[in-house]
N, CA, C and O atoms as a MOPAC input file, in Angstrom:
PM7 MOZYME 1SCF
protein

 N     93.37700 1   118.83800 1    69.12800 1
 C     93.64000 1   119.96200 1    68.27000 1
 C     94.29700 1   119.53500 1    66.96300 1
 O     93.79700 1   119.74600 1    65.85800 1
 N     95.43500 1   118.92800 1    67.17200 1
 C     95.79300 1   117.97200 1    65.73400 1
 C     94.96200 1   117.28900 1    65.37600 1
 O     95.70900 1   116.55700 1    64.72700 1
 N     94.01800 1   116.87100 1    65.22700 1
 C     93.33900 1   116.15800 1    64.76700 1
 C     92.22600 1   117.12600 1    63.87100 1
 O     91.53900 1   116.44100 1    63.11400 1
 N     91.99500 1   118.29900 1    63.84000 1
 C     91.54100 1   119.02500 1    62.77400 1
 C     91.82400 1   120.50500 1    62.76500 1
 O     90.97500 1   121.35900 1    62.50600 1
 N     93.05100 1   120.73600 1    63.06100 1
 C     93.94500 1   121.95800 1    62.71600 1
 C     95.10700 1   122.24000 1    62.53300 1
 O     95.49200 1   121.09400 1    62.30000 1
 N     95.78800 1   122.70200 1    62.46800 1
 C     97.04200 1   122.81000 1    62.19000 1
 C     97.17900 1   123.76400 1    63.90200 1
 O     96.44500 1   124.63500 1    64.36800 1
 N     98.34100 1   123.16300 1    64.42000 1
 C     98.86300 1   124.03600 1    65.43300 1
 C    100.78800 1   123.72800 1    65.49900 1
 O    101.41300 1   122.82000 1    64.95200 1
 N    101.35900 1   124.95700 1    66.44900 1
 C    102.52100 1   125.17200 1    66.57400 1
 C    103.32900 1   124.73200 1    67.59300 1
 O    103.46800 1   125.51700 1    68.53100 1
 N    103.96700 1   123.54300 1    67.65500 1
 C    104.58200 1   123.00600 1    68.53400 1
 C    105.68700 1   123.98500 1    69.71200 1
 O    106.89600 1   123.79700 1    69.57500 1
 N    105.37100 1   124.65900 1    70.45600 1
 C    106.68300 1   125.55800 1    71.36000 1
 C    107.57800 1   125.34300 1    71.83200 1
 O    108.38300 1   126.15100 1    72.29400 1
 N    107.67600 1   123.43200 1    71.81600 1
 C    108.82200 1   122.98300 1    72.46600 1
 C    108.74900 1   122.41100 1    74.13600 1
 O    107.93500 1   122.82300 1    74.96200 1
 N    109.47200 1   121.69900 1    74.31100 1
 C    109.28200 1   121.34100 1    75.39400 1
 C    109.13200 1   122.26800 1    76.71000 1
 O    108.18200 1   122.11900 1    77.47800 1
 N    110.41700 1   123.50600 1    76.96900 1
 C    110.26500 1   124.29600 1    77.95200 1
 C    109.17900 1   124.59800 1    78.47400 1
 O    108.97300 1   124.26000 1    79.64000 1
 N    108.12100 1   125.37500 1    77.67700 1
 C    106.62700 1   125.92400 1    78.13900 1
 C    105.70300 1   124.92800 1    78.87800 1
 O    105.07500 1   125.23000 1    79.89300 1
 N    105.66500 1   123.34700 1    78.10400 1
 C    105.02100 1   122.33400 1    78.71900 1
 C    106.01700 1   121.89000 1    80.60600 1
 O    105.76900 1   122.23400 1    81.76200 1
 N    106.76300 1   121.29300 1    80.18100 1
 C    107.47900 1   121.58800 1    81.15100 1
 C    107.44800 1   122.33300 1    82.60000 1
 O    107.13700 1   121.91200 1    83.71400 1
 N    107.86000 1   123.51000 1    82.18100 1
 C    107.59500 1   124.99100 1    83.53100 1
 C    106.18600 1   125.03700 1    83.80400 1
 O    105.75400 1   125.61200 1    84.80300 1
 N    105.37900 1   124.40900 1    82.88800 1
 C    103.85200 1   124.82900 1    83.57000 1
 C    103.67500 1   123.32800 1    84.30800 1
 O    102.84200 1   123.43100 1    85.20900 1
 N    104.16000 1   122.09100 1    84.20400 1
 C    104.16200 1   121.17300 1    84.66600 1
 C    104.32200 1   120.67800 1    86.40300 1
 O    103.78300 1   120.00900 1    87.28500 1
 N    105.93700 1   121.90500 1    85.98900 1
 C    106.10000 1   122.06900 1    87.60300 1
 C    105.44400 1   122.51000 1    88.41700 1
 O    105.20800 1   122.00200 1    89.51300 1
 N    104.87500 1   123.98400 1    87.80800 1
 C    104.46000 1   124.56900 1    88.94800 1
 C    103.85500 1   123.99000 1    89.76900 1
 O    103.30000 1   122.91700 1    89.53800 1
 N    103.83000 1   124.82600 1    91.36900 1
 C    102.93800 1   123.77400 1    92.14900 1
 C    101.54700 1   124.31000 1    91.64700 1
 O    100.86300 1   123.79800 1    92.53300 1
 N    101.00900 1   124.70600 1    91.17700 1
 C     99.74600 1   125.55200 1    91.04600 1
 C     99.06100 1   124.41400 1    89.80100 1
 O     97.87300 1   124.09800 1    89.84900 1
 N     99.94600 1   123.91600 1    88.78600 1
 C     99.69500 1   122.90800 1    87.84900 1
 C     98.56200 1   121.79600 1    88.29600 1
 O     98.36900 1   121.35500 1    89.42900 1
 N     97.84200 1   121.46000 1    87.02200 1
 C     96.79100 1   120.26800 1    87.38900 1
 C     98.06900 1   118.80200 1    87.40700 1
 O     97.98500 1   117.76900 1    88.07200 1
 N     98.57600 1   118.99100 1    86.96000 1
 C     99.67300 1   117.71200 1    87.13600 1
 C    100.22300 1   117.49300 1    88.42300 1
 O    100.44600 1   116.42700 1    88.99600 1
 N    100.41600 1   118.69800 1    88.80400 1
 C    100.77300 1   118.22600 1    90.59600 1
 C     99.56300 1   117.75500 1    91.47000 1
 O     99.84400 1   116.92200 1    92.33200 1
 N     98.78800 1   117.99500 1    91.41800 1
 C     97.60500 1   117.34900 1    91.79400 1
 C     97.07200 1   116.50300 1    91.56800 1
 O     95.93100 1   116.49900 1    92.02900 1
 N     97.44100 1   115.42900 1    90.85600 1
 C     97.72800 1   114.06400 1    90.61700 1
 C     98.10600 1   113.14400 1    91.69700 1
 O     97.48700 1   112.12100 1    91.98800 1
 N     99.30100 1   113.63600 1    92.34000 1
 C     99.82400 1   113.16800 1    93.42700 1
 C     98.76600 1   113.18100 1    94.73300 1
 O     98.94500 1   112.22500 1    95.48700 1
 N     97.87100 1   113.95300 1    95.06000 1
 C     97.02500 1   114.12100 1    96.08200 1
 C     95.88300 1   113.54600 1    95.57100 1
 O     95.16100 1   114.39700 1    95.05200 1
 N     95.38500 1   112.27600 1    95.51100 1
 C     94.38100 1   111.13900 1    94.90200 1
 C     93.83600 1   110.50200 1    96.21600 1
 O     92.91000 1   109.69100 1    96.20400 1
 N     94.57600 1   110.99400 1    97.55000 1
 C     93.61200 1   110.13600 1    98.69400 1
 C     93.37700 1   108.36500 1    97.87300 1
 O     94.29000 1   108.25200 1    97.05400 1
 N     92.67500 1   107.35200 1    97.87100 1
 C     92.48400 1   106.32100 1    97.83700 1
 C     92.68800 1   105.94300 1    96.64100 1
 O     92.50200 1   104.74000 1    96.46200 1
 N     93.09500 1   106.71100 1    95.50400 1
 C     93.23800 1   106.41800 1    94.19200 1
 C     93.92900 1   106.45800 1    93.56700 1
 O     93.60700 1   106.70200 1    92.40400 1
 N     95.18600 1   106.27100 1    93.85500 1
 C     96.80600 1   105.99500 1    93.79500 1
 C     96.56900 1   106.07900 1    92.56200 1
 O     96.37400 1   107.04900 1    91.83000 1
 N     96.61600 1   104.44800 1    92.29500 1
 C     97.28900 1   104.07900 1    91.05000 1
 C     96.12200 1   103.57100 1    89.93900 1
 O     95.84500 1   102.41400 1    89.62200 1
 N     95.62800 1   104.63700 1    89.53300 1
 C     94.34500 1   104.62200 1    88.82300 1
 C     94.57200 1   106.17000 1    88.00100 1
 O     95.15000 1   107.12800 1    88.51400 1
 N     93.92600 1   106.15000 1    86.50700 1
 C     94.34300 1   107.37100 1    85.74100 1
 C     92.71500 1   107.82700 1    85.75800 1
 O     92.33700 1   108.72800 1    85.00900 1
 N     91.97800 1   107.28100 1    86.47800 1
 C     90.05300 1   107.47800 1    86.50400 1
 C     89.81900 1   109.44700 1    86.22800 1
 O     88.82900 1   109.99900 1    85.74800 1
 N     91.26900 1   110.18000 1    86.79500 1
 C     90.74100 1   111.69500 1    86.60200 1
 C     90.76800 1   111.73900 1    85.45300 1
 O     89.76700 1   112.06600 1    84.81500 1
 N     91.82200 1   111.44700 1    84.92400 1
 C     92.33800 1   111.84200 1    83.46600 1
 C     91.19200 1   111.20700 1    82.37100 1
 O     90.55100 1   111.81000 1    81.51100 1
 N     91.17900 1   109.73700 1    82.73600 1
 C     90.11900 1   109.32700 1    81.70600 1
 C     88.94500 1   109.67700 1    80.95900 1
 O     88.59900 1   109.04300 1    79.96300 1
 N     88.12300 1   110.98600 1    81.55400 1
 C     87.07300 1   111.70100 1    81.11900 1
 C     87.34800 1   112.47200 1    79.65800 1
 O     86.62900 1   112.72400 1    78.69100 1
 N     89.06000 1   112.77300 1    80.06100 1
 C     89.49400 1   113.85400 1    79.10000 1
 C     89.79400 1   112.92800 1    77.91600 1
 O     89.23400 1   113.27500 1    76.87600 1
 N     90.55100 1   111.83100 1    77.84200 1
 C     90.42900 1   110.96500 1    77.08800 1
 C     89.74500 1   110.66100 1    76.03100 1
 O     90.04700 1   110.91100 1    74.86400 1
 N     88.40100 1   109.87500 1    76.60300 1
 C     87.45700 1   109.74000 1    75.93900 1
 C     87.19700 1   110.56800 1    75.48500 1
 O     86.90000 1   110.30500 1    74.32000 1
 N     87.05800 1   112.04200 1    75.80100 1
 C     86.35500 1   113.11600 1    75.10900 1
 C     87.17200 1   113.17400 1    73.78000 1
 O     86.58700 1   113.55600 1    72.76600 1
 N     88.54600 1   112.80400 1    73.72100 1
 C     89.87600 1   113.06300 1    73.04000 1
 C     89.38200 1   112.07400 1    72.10100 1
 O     88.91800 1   112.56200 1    71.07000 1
 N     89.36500 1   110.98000 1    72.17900 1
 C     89.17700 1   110.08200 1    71.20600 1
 C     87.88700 1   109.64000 1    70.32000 1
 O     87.85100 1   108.94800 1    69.30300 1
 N     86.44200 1   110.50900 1    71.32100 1
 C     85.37700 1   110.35100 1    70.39100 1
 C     85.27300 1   111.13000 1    69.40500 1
 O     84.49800 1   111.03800 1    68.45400 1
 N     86.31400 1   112.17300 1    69.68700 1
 C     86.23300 1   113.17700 1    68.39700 1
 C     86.03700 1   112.64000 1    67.14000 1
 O     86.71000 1   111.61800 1    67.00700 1
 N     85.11500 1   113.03700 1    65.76000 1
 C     84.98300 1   112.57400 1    64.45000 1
 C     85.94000 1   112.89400 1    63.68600 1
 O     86.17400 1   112.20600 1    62.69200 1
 N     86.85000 1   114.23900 1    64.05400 1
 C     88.34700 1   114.15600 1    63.78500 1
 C     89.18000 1   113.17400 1    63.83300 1
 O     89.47400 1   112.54600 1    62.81600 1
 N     89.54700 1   112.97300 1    64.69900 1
 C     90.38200 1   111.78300 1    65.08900 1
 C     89.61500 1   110.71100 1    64.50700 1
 O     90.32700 1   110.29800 1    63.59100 1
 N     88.41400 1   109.94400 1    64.54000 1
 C     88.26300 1   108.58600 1    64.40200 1
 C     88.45100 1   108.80100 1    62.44500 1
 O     88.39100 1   107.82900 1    61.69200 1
 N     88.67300 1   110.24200 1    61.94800 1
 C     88.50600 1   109.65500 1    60.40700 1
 C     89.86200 1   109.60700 1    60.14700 1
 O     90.19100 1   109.05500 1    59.09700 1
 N     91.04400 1   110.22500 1    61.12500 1
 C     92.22900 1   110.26700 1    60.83000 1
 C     92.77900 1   109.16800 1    60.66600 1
 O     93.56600 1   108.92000 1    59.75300 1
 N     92.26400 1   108.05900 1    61.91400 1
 C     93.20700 1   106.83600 1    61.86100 1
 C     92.15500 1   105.80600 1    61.84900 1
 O     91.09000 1   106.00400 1    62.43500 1
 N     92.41700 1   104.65500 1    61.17400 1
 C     91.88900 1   103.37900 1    61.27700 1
 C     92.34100 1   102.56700 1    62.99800 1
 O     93.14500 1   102.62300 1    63.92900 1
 N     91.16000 1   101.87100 1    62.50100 1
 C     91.02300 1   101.20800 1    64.07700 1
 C     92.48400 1   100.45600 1    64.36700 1
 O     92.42600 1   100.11600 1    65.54800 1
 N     93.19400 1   100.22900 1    64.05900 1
 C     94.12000 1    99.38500 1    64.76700 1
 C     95.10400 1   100.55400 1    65.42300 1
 O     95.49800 1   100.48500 1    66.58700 1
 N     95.49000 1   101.77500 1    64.40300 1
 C     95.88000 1   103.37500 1    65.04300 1
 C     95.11000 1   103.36200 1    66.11400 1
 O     95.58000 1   103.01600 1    67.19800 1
 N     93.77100 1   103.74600 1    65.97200 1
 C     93.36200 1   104.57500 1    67.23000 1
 C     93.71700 1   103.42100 1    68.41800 1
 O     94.06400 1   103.82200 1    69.52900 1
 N     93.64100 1   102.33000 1    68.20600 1
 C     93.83400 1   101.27400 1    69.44500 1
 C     95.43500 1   101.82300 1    69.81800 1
 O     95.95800 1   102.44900 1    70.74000 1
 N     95.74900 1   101.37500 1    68.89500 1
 C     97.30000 1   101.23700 1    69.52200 1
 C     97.84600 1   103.06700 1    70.06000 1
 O     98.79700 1   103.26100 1    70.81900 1
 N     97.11600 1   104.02700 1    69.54300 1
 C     97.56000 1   105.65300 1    70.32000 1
 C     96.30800 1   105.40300 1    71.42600 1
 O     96.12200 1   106.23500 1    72.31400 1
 N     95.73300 1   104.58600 1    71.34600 1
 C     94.85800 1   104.84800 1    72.85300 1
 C     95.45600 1   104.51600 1    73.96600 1
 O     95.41200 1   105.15800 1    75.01600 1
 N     96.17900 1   103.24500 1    73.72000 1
 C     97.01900 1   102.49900 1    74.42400 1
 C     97.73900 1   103.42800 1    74.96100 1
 O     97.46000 1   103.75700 1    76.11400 1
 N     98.69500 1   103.99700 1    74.36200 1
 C     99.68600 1   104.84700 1    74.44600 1
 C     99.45800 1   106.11800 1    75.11800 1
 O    100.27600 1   106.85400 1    75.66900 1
 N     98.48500 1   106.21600 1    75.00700 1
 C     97.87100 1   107.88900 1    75.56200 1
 C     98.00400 1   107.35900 1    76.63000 1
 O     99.11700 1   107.67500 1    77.04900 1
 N     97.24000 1   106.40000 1    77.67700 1
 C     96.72400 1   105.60300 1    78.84300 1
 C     98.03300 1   105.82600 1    79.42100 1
 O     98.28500 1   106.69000 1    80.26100 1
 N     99.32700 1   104.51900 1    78.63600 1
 C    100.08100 1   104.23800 1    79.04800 1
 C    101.00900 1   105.49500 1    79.76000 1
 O    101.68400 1   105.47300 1    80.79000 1
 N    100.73700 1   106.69600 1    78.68900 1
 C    101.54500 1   108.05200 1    79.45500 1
 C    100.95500 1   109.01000 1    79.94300 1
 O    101.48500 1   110.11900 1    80.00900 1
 N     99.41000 1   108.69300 1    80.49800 1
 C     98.82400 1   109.27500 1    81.45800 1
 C     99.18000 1   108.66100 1    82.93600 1
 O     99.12200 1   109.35300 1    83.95300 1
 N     99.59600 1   107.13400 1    82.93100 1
 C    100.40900 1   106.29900 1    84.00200 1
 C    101.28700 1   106.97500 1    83.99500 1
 O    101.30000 1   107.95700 1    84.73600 1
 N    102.11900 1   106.74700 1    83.32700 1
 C    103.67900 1   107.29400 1    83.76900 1
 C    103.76400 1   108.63500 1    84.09200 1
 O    104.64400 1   108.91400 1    84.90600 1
 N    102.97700 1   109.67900 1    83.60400 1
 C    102.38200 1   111.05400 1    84.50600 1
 C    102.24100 1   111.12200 1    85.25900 1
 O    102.75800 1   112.08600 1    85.82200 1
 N    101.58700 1   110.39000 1    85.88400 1
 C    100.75100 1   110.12300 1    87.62000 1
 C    101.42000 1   109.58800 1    88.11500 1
 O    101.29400 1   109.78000 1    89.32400 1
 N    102.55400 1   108.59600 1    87.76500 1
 C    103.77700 1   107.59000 1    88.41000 1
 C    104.53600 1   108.80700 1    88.88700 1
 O    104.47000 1   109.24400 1    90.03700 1
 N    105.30000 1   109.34600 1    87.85600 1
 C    106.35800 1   110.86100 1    87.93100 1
 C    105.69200 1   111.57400 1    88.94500 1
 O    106.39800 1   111.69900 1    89.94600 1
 N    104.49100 1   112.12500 1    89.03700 1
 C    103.78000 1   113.09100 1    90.50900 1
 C    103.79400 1   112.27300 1    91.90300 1
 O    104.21500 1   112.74300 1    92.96100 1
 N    103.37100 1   111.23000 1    91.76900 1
 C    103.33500 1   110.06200 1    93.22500 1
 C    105.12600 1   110.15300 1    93.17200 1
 O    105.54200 1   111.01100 1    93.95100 1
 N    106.10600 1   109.50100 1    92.48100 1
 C    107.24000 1   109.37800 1    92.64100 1
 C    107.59900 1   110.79700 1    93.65600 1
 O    107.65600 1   110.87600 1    94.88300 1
 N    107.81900 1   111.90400 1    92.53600 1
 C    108.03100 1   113.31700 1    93.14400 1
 C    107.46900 1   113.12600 1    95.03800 1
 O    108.37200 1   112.77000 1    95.79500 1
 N    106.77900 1   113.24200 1    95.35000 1
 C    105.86200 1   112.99000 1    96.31300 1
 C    106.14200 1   111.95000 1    97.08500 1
 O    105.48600 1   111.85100 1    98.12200 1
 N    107.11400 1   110.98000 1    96.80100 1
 C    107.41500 1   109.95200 1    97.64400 1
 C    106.06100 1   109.07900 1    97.58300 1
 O    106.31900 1   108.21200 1    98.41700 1
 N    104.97800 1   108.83700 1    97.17100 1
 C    104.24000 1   107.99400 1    97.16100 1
 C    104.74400 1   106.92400 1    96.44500 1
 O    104.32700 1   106.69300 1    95.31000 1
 N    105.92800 1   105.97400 1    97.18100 1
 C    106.50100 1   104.91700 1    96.45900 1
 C    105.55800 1   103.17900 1    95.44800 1
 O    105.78200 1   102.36200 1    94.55500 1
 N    104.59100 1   103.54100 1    96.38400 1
 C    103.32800 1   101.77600 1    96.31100 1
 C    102.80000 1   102.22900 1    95.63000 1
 O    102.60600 1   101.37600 1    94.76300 1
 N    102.15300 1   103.49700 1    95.22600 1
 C    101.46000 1   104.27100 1    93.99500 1
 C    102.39100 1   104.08800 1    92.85800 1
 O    102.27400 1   103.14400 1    92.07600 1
 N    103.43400 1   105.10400 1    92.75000 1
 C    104.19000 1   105.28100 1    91.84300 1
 C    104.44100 1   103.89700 1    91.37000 1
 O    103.92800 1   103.73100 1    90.26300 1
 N    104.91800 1   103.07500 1    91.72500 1
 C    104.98000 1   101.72900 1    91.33800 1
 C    103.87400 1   101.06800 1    90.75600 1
 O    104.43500 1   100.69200 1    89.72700 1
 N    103.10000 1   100.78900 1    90.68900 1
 C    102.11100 1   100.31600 1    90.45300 1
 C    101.33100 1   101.40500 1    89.03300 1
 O    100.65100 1   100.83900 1    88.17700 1
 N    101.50800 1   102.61200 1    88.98700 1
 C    101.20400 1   103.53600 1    88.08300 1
 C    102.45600 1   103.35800 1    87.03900 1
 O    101.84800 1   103.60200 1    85.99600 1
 N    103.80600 1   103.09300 1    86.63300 1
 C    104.66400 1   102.40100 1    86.08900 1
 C    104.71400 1   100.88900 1    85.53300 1
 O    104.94600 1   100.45800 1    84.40400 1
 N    104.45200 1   100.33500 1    86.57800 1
 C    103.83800 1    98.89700 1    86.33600 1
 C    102.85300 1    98.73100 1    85.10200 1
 O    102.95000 1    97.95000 1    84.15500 1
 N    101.77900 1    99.77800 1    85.40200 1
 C    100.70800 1    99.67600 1    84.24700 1
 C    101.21800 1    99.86100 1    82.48600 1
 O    101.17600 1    99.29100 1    81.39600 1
 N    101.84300 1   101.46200 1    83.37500 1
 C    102.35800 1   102.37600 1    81.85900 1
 C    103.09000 1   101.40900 1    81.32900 1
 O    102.88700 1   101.31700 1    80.11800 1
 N    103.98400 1   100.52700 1    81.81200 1
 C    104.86000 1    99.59500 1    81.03100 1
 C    104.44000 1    98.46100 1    80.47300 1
 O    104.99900 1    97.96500 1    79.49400 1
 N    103.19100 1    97.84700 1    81.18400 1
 C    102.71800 1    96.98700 1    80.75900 1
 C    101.89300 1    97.45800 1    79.11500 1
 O    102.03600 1    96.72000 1    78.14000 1
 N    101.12400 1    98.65400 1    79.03800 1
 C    100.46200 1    99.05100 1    77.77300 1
 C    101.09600 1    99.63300 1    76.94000 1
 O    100.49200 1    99.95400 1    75.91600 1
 N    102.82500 1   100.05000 1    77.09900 1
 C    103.46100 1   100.87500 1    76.15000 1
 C    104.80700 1   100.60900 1    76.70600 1
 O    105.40700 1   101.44200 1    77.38500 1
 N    105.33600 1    99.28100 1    76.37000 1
 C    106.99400 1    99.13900 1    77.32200 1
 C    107.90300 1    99.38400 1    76.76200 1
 O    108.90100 1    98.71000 1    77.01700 1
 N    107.98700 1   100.31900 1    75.86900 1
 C    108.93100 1   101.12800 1    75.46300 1
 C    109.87400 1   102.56300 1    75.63000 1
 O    110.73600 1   103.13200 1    74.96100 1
 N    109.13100 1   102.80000 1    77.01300 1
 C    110.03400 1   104.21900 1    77.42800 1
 C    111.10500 1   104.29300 1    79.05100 1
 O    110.77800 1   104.38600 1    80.23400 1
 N    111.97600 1   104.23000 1    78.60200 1
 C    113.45900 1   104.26000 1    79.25200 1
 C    112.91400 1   104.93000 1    80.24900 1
 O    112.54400 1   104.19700 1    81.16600 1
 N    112.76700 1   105.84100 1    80.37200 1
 C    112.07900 1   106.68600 1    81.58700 1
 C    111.45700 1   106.08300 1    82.67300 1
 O    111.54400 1   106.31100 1    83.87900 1
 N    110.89000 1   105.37000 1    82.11100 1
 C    109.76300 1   104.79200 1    82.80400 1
 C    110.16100 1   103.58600 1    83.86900 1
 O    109.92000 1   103.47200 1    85.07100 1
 N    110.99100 1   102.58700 1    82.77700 1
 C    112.14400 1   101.44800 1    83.71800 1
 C    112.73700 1   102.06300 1    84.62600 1
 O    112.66500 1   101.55300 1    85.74500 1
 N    113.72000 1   103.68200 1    84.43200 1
 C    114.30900 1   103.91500 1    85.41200 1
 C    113.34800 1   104.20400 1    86.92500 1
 O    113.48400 1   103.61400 1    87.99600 1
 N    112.29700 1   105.38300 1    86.55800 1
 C    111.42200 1   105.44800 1    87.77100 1
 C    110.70200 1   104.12500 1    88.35500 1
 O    110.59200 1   104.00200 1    89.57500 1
 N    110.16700 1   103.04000 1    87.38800 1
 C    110.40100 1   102.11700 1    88.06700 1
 C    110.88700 1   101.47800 1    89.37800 1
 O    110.37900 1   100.93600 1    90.35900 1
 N    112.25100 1   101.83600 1    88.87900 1
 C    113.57000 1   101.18600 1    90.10500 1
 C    113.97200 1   101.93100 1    90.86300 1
 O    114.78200 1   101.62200 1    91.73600 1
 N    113.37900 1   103.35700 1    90.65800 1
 C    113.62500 1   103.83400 1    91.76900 1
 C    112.43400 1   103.98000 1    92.78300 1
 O    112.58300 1   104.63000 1    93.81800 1
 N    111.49100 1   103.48900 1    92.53000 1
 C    110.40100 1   102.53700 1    93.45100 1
 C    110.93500 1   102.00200 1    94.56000 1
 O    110.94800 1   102.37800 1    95.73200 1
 N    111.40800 1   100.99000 1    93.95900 1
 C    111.73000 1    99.64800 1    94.78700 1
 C    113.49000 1   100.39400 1    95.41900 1
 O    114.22200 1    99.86300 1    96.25300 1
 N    113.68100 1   101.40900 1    94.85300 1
 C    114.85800 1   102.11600 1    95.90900 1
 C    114.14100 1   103.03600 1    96.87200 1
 O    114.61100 1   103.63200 1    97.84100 1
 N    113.48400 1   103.03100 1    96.62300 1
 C    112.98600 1   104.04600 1    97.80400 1
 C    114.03200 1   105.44900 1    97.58400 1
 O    114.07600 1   105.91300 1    98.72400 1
 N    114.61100 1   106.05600 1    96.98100 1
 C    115.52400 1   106.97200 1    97.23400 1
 C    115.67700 1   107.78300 1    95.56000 1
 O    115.02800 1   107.44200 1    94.57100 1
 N    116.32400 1   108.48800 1    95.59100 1
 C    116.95000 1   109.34700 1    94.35800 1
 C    118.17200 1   109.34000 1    94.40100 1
 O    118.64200 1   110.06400 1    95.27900 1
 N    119.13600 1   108.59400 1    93.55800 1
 C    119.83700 1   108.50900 1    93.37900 1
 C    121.34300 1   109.48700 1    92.94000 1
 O    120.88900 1   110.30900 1    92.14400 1
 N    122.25800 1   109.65500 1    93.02600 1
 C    122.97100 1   111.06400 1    92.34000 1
 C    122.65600 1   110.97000 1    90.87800 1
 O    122.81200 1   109.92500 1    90.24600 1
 N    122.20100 1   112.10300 1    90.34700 1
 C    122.08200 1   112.18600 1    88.95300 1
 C    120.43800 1   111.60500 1    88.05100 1
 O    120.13300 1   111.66200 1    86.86000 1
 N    119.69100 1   111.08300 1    89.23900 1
 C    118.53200 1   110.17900 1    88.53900 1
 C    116.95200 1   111.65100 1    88.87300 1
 O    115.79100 1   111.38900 1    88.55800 1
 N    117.44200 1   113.29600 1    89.64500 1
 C    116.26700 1   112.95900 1    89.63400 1
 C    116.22400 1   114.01800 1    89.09900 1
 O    115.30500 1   114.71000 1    89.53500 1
 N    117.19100 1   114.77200 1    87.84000 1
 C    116.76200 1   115.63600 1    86.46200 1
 C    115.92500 1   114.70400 1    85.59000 1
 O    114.90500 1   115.27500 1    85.20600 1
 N    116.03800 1   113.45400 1    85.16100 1
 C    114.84600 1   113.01500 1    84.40700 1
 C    113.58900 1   112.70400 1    84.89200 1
 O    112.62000 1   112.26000 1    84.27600 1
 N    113.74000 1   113.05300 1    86.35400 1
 C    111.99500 1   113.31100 1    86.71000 1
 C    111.41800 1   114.54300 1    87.12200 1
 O    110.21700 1   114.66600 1    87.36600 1
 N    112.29000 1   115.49500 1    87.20800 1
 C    112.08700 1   116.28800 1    87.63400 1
 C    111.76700 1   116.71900 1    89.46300 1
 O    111.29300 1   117.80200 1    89.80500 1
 N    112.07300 1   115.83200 1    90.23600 1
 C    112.52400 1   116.11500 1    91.21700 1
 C    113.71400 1   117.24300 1    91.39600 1
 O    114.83700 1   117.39400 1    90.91600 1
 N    112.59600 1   118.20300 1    92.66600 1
 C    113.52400 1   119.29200 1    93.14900 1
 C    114.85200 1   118.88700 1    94.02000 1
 O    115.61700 1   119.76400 1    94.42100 1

């Protein structure tokens, strides 16, 4: 939509509350049966995202590489955060693993990380994932 219109940012809350719900396509992320740690749903939408002639006149190729990257990388850490939620610890890990490897710049991401390999939620660690 940015990429050839002008639209109105609402803020985080709205994205958010629709995130949670259980009714959300994001919670259903977590229920992948054999396909843990793979973003293969999301990827359709992607591509569709990036062949746009919008987008490819907006940014030169080294942009679109490096926000493709980035898109990927926080479609991982999406699917990490739902497996995490979910206790799918070997998923979630491995869906973090990636996101960090293509975009290792988000704090978020190190912490859910480690709480992988804790197996647990810590006091205070699971408002930044949104664990109930």
């Amino acid at each position: 939509m940015a990429a050839s219109e002008r639209f109105a940012y609402l803020g985080r809350g709205p994205v958010v509350e629709y995130r949670m719900s259980a009714a959300s396509m994001a919670r259903s992320l977590a229920d992948t049966g054999a396909q843990g740690a793979d973003i293969d749903e999301l990827l359709p939408a992607i591509d569709a995202m990036y062949a746009l002639a919008a987008v490819k006149r907006r940014l030169d190729g080294a942009e679109l590489t490096a926000l493709r990257q980035a898109t990927e990388a926080s479609a991982f850490a999406w699917k990490g955060q739902e497996m995490l939620r979910a206790r799918q610890w070997s998923a979630a890990r491995a869906c973090f693993l990636r996101a960090l490897r293509q975009w290792p710049i988000d704090p978020r991401d190190v912490l859910c990380l480690g709480l992988t390999y804790l197996r647990a939620f810590p006091l205070g660690t699971k408002r930044y994932i949104g664990v109930p």
